[in-house]
PALUMTI-912956 format. One record per residue: residue in three letters; x, y, z of N, C-alpha, C in turn; residue number from 0. Coordinates in pm, whole numbers, plus 50000, padded with zeros to 5 digits. Layout:
REM residues N
NODE tortor   n.X   n.Y   n.Z  ca.X  ca.Y  ca.Z   c.X   c.Y   c.Z ronu
NODE    ALA     X     Y     Z     X     Y     Z     X     Y     Z  NUM
...
***
This chain:
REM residues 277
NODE tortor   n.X   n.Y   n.Z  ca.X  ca.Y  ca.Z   c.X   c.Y   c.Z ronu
NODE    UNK 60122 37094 49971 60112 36991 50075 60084 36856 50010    0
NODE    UNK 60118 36753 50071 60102 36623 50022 59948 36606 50011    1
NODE    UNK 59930 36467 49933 59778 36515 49884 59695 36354 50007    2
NODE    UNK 59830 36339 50111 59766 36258 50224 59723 36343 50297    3
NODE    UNK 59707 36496 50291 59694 36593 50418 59553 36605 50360    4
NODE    UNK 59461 36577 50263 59360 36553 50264 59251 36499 50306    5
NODE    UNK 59124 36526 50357 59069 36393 50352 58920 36426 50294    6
NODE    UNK 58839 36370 50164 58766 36368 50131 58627 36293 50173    7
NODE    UNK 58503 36349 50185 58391 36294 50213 58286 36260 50096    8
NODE    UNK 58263 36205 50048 58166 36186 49907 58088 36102 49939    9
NODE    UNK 57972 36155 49913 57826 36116 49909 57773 36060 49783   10
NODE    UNK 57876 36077 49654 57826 36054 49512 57684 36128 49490   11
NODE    UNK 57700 36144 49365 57616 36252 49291 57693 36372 49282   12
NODE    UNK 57830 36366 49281 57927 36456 49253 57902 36600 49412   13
NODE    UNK 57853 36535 49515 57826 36570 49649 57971 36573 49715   14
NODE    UNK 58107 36692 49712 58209 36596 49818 58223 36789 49961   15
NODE    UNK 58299 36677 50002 58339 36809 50109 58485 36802 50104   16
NODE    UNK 58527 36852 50154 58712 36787 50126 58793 36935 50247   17
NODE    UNK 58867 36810 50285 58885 36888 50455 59062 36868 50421   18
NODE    UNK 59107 36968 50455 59272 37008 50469 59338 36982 50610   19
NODE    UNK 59399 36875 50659 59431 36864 50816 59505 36963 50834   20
NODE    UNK 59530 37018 50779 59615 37164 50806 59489 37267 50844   21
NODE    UNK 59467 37264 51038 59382 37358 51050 59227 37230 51043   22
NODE    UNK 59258 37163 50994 59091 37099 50954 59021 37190 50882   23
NODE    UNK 59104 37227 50782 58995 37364 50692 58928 37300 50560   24
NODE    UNK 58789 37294 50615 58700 37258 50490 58723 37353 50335   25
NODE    UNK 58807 37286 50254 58865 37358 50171 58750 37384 50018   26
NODE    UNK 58641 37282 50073 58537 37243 49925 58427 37211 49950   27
NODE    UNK 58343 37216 49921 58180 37156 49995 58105 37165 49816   28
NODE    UNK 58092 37096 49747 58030 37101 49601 57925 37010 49629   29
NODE    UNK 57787 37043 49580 57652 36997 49582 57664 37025 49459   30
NODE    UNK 57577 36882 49390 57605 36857 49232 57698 36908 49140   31
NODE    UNK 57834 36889 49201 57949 36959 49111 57992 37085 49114   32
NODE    UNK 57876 37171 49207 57867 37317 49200 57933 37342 49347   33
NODE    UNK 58055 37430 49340 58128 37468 49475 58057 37565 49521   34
NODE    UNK 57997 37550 49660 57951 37654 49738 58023 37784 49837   35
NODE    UNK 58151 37716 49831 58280 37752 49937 58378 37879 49851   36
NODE    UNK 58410 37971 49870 58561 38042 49838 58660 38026 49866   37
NODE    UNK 58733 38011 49765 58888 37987 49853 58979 38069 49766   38
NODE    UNK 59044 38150 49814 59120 38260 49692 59195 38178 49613   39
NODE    UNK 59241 38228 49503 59306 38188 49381 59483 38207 49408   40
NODE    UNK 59489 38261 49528 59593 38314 49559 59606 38237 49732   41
NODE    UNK 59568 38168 49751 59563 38106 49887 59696 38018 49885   42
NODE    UNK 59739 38011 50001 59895 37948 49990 59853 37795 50070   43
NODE    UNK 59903 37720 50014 59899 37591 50117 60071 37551 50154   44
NODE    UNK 60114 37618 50247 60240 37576 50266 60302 37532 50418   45
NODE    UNK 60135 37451 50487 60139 37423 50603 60193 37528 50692   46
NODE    UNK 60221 37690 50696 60225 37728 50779 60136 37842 50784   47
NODE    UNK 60066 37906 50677 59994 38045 50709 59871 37991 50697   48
NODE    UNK 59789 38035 50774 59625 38004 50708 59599 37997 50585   49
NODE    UNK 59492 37890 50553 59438 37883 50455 59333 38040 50367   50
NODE    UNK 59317 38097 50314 59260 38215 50276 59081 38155 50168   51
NODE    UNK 59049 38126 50292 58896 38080 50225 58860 37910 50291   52
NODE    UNK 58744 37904 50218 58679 37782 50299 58618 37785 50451   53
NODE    UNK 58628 37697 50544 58623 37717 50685 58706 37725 50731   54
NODE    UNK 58787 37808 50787 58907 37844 50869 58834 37808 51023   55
NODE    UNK 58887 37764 51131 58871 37702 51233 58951 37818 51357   56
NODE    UNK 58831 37894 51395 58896 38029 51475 58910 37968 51619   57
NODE    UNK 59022 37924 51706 59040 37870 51881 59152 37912 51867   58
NODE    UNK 59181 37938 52053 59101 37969 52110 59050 38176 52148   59
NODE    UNK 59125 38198 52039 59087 38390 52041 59020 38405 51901   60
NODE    UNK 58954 38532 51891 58901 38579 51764 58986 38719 51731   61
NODE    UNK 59034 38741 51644 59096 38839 51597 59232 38854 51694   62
NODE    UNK 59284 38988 51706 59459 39005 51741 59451 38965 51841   63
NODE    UNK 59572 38836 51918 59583 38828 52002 59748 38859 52076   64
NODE    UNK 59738 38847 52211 59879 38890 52238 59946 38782 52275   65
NODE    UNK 59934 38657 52257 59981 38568 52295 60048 38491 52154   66
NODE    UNK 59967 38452 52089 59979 38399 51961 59922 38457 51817   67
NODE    UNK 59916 38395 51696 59828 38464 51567 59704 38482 51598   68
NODE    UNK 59685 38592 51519 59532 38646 51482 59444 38520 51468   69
NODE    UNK 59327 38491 51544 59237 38391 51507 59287 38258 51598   70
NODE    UNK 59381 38255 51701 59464 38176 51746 59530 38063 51700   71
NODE    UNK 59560 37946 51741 59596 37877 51641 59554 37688 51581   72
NODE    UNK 59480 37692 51615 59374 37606 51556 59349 37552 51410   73
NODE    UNK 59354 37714 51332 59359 37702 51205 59504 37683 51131   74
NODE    UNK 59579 37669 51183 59764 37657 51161 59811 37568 51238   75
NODE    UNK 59690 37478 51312 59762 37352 51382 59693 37208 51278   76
NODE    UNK 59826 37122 51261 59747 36986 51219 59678 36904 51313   77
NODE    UNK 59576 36860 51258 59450 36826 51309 59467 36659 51306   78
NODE    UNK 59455 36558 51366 59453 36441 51372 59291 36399 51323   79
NODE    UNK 59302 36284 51277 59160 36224 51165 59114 36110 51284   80
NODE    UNK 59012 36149 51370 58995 36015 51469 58889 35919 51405   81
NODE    UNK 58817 35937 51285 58768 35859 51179 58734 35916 51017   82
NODE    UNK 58800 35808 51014 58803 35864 50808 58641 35836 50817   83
NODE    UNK 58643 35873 50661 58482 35957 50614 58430 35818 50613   84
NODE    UNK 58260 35797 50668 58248 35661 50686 58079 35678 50616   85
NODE    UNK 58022 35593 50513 57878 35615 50522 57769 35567 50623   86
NODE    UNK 57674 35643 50626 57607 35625 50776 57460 35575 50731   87
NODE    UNK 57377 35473 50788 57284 35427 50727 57164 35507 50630   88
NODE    UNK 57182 35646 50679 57128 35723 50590 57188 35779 50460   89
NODE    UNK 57272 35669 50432 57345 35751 50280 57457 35912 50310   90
NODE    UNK 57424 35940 50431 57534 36038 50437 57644 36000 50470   91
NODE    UNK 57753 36087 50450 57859 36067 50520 57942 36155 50588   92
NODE    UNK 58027 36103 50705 58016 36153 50805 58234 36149 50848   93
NODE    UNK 58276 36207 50938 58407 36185 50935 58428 36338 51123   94
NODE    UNK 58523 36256 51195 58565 36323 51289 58668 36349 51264   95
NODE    UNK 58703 36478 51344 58908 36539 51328 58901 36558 51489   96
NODE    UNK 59013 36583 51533 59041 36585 51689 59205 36703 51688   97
NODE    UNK 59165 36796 51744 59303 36869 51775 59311 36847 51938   98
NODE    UNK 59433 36841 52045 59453 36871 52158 59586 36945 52168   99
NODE    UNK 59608 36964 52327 59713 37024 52359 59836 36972 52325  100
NODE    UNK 59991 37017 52237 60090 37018 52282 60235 37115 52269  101
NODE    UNK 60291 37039 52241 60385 37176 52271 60370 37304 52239  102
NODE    UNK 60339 37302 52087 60305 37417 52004 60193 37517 52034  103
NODE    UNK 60121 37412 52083 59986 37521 52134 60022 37590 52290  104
NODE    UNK 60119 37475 52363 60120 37542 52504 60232 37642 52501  105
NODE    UNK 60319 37641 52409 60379 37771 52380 60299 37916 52385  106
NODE    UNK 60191 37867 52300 60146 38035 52322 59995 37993 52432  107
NODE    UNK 59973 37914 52495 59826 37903 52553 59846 37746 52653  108
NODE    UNK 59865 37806 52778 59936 37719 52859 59776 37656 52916  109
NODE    UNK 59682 37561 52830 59568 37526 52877 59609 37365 52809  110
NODE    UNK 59527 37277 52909 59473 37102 52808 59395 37160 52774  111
NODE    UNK 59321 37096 52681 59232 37082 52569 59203 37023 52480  112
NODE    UNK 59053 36952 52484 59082 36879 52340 58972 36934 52283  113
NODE    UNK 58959 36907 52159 58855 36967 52033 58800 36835 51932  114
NODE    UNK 58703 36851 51947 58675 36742 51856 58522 36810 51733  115
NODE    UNK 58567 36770 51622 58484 36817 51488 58405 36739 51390  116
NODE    UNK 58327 36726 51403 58229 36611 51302 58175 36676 51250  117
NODE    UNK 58238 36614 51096 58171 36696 50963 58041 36563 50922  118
NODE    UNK 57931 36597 50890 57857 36504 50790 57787 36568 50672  119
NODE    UNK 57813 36467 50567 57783 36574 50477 57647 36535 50418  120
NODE    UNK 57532 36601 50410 57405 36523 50330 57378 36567 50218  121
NODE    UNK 57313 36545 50099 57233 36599 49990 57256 36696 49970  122
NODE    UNK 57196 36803 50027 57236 36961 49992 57290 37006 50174  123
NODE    UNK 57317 36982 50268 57375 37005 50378 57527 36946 50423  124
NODE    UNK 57580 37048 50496 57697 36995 50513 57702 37059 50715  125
NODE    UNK 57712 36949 50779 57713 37019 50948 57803 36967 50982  126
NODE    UNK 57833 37039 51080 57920 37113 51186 57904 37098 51346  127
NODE    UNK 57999 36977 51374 57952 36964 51515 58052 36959 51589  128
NODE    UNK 58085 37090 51715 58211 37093 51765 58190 37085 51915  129
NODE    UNK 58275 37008 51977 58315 37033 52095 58455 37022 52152  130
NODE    UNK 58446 37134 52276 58556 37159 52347 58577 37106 52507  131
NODE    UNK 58697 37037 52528 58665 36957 52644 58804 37010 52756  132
NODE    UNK 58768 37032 52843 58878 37048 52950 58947 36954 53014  133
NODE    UNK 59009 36882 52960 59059 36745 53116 59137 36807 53171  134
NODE    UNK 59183 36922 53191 59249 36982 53335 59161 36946 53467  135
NODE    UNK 59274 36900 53566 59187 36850 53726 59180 36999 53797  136
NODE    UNK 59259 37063 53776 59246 37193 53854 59279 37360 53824  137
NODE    UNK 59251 37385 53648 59252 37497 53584 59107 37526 53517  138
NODE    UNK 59094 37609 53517 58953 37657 53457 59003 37760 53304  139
NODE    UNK 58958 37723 53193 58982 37820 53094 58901 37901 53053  140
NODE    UNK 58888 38034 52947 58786 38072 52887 58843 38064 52710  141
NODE    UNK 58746 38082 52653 58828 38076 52467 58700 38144 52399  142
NODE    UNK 58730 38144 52301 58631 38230 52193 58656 38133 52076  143
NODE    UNK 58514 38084 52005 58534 37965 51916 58440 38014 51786  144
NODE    UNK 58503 38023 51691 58392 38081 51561 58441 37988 51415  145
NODE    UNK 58347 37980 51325 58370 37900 51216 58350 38026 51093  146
NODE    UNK 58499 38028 51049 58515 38170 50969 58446 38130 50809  147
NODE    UNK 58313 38121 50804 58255 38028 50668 58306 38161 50556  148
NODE    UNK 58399 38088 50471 58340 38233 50349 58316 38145 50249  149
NODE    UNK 58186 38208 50203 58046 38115 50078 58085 38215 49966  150
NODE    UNK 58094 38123 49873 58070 38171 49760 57981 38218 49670  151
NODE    UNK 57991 38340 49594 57839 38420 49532 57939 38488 49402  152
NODE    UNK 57806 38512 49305 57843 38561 49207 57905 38763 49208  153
NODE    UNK 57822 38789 49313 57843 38960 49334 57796 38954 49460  154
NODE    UNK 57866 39035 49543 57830 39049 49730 57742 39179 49727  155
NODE    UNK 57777 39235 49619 57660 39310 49618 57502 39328 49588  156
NODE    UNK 57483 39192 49564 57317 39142 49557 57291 39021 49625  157
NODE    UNK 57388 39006 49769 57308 38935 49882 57261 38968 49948  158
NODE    UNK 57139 38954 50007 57064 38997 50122 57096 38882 50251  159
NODE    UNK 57094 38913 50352 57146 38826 50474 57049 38860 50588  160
NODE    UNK 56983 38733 50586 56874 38778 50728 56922 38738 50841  161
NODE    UNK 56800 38755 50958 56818 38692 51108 56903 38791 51199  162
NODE    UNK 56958 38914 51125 57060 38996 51233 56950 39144 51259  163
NODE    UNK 56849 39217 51176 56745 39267 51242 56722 39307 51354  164
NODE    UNK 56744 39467 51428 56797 39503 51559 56881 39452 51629  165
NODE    UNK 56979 39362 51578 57053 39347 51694 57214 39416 51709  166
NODE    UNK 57272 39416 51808 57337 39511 51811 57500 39474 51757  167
NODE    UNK 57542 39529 51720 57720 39493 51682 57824 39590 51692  168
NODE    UNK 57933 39504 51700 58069 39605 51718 58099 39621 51546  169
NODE    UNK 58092 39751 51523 58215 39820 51369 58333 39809 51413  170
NODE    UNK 58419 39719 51361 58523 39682 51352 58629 39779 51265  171
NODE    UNK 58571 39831 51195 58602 39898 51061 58530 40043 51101  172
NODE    UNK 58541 40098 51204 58471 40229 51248 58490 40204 51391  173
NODE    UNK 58657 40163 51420 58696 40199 51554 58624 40087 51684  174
NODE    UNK 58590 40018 51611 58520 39918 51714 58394 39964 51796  175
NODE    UNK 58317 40104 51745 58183 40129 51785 58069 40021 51779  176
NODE    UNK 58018 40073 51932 57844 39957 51893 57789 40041 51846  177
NODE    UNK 57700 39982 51696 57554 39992 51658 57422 39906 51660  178
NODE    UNK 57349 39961 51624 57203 39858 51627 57163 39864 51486  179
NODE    UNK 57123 39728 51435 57112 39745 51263 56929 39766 51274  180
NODE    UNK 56886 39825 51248 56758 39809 51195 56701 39793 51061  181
NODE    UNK 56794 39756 50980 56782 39697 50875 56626 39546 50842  182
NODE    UNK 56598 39505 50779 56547 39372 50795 56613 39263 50735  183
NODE    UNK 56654 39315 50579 56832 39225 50544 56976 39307 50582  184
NODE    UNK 57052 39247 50558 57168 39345 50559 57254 39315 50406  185
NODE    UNK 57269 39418 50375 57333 39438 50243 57472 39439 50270  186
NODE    UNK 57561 39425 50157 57675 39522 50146 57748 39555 50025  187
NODE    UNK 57809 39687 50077 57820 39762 49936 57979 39812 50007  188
NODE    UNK 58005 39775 50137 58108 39896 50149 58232 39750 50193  189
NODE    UNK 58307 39788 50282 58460 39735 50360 58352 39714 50489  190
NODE    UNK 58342 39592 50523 58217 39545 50655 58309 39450 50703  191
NODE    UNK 58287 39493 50855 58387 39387 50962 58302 39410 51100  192
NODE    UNK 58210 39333 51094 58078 39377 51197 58060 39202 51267  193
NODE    UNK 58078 39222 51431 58028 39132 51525 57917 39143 51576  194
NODE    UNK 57826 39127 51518 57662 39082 51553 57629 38997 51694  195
NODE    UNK 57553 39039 51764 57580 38965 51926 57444 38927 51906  196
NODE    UNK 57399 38810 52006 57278 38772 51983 57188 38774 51865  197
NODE    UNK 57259 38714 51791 57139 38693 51627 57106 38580 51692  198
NODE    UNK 56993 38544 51571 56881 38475 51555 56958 38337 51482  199
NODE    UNK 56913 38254 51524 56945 38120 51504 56973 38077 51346  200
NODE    UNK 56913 38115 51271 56949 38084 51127 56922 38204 51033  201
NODE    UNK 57056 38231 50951 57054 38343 50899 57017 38281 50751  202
NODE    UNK 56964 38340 50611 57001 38326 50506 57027 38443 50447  203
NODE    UNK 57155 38386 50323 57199 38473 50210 57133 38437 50093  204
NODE    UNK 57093 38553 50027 57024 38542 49865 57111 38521 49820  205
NODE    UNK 57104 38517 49706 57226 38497 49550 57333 38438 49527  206
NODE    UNK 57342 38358 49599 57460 38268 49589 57503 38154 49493  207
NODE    UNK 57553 38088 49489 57582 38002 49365 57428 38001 49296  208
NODE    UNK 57448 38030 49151 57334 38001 49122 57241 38070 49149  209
NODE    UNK 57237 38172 49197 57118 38223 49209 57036 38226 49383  210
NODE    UNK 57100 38083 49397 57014 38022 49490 57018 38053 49641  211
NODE    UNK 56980 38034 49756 56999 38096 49909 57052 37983 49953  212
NODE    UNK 57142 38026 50062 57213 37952 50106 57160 37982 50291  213
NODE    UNK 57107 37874 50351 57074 37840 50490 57184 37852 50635  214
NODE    UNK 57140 37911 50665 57276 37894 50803 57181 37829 50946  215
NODE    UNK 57214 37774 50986 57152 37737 51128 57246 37683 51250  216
NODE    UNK 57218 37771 51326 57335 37786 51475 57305 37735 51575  217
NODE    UNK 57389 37656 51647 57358 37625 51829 57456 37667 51907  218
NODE    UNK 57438 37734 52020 57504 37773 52096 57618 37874 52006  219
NODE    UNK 57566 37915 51949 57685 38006 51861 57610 38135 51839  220
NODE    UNK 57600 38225 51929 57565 38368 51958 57523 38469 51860  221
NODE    UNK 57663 38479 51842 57733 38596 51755 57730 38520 51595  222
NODE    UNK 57720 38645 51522 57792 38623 51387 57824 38715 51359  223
NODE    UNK 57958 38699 51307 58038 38827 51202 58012 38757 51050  224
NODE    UNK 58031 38951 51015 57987 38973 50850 58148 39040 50808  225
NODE    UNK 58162 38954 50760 58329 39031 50708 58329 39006 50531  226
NODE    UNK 58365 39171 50485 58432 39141 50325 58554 39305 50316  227
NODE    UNK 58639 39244 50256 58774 39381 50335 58708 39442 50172  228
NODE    UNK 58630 39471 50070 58662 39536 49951 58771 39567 49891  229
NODE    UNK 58734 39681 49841 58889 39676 49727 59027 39731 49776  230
NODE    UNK 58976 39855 49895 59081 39894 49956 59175 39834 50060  231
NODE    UNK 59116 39693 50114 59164 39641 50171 59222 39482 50134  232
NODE    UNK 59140 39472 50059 59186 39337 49975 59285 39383 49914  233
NODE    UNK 59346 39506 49846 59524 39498 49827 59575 39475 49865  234
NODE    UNK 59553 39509 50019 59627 39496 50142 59666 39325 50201  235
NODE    UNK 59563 39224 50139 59595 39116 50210 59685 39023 50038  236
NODE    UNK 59824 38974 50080 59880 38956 49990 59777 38800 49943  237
NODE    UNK 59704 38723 49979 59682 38608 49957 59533 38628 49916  238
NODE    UNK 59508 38730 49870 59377 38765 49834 59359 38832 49678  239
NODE    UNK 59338 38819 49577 59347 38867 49439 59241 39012 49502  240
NODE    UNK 59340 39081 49390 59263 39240 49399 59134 39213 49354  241
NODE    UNK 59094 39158 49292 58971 39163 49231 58894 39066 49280  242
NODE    UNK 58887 38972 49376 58807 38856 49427 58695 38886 49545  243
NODE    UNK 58725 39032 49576 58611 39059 49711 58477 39060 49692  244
NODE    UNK 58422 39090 49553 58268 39074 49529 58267 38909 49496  245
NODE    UNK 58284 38830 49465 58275 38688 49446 58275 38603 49651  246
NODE    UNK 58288 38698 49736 58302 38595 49876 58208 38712 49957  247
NODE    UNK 58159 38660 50047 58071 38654 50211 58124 38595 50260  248
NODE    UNK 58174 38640 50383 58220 38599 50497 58081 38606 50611  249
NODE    UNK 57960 38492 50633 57889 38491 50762 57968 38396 50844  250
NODE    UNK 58011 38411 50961 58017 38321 51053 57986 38294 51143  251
NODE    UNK 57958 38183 51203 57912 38168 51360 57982 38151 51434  252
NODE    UNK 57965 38211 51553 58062 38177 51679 58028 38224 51797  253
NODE    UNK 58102 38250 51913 58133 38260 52032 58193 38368 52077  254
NODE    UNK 58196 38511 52059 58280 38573 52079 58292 38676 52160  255
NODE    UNK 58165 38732 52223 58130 38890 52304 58103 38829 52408  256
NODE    UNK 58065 38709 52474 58092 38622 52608 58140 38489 52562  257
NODE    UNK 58269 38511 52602 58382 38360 52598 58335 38238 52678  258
NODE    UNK 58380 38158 52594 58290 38006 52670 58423 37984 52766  259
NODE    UNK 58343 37938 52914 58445 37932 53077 58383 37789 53039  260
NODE    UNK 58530 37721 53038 58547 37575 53127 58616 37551 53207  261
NODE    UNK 58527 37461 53312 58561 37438 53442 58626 37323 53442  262
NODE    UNK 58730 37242 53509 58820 37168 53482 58742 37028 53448  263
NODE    UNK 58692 36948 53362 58627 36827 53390 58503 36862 53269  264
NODE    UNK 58496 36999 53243 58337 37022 53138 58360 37051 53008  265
NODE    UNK 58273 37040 52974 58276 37031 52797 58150 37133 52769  266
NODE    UNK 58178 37202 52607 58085 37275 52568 58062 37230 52408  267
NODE    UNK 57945 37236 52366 57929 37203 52231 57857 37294 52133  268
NODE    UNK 57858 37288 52039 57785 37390 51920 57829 37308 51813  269
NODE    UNK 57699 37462 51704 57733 37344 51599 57648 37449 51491  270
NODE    UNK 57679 37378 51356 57639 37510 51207 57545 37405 51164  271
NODE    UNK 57431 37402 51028 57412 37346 50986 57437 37457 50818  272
NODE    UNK 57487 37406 50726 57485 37499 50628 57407 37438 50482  273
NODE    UNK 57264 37487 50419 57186 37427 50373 57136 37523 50225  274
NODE    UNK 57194 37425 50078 57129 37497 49997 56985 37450 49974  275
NODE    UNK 56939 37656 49942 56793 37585 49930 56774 37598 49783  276
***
């Protein structure tokens, strides 16, 4: 892709975020030079398939849909820049993207809509502030909205991931059964594709770049899924190196086991904060 389909945020101190309008997929987030983000080695940028890592931008379905792609299409639509990256009196910096309805989307999802995304990036934080707006005068929609984060770590097998602690989820990967984790972290060692309903507002992962934990903090964003396909399934995805599944965590936040209803005229908002500690 042309290297105008970019748009970079830098804070200096070798601090950048760097966003792909293809999708608005946060393709980089580096705190002191050090990338916190995955993005496969094998990821295609050829403006039409998803990006394979970073923040993928899940509207308005989560997983298979019958209308349009898996994850709907949000993350495979170009995203308009309604302000380049601007510094904000606090030394951060800050930048909006805006997707709405048109042809392409009402092909498969006959709704208006607009979306609007403000990234700011601080010191060691990078947030996430989304909203979804209806200007329909007389349709009501519902959608499912999640931010597919996959963070980067040295081995997925020595993160611990808090804040999900009794609560209950769909196995995705075991037929779509509910369980209840009573865990106090959650590990993983196996092929995990688990929708967590009602977690706890901010999760952390141990071991991540560096050693170090990486912060999650949620609004209005319910649910989180824990997704890593391992080895037997990472063959399976051509844009994924056989060998890259212990190097990524997939936590994300979202919206997904009660769909956000807008009423013609209303808006809903949420939002991530993602924080090394």
């Amino acid at each position: 892709m042309a290297a105008t389909s970019v748009v970079v945020l830098d804070r200096g101190n070798n601090t950048t975020c760097t966003v792909n309008l293809f999708g608005a997929t946060v393709v980089s987030w580096r705190v002191n030079n050090q990338e916190q983000l995955f993005v496969s080695k094998q990821a295609i940028f050829d403006g039409k398939r998803p990006i394979r890592g970073g923040v993928p931008f899940v509207f308005p379905q989560f997983g298979d849909w019958a209308f349009g792609p898996m994850h709907g299409f949000a993350r495979i639509a170009r995203w308009h820049v309604e302000k380049m990256p601007e510094r904000l009196p606090s030394g951060d910096v800050e930048a909006i993207f805006s997707l709405m309805d048109d042809d392409f989307t009402r092909s498969m999802w006959h709704f208006q809509f607009r979306l609007t995304y403000r990234l700011i990036l601080r010191e060691k934080e990078l947030h996430f502030n989304i909203g979804v707006y209806n200007p329909s005068k007389e349709l009501t929609f519902s959608c499912q909205m999640l931010l597919h984060t996959y963070f980067k770590v040295p081995d997925v097998r020595r993160c611990q991931i808090t804040g999900l602690h009794g609560c209950m989820f769909i196995d995705k990967s075991r037929d779509g059964v509910m369980y209840q984790d009573t865990r106090e972290v959650v590990t993983i060692n196996e092929c995990t594709s688990r929708i967590y309903q009602n977690t706890m507002q901010e999760h952390i992962i141990t071991n991540v770049v560096s050693g170090r934990k990486m912060r999650i903090q949620k609004y209005n964003f319910p649910d989180t899924v824990i997704w890593n396909p391992w080895a037997e399934l990472a063959k399976e995805i051509p844009d994924l190196g056989d060998d890259e599944f212990p190097n990524m965590v997939c936590v994300e936040a979202g919206r997904i086991a009660t769909p956000i209803v807008l009423l013609p005229g209303t808006a809903f908002e949420a939002s991530q904060i993602l924080q090394v500690m």
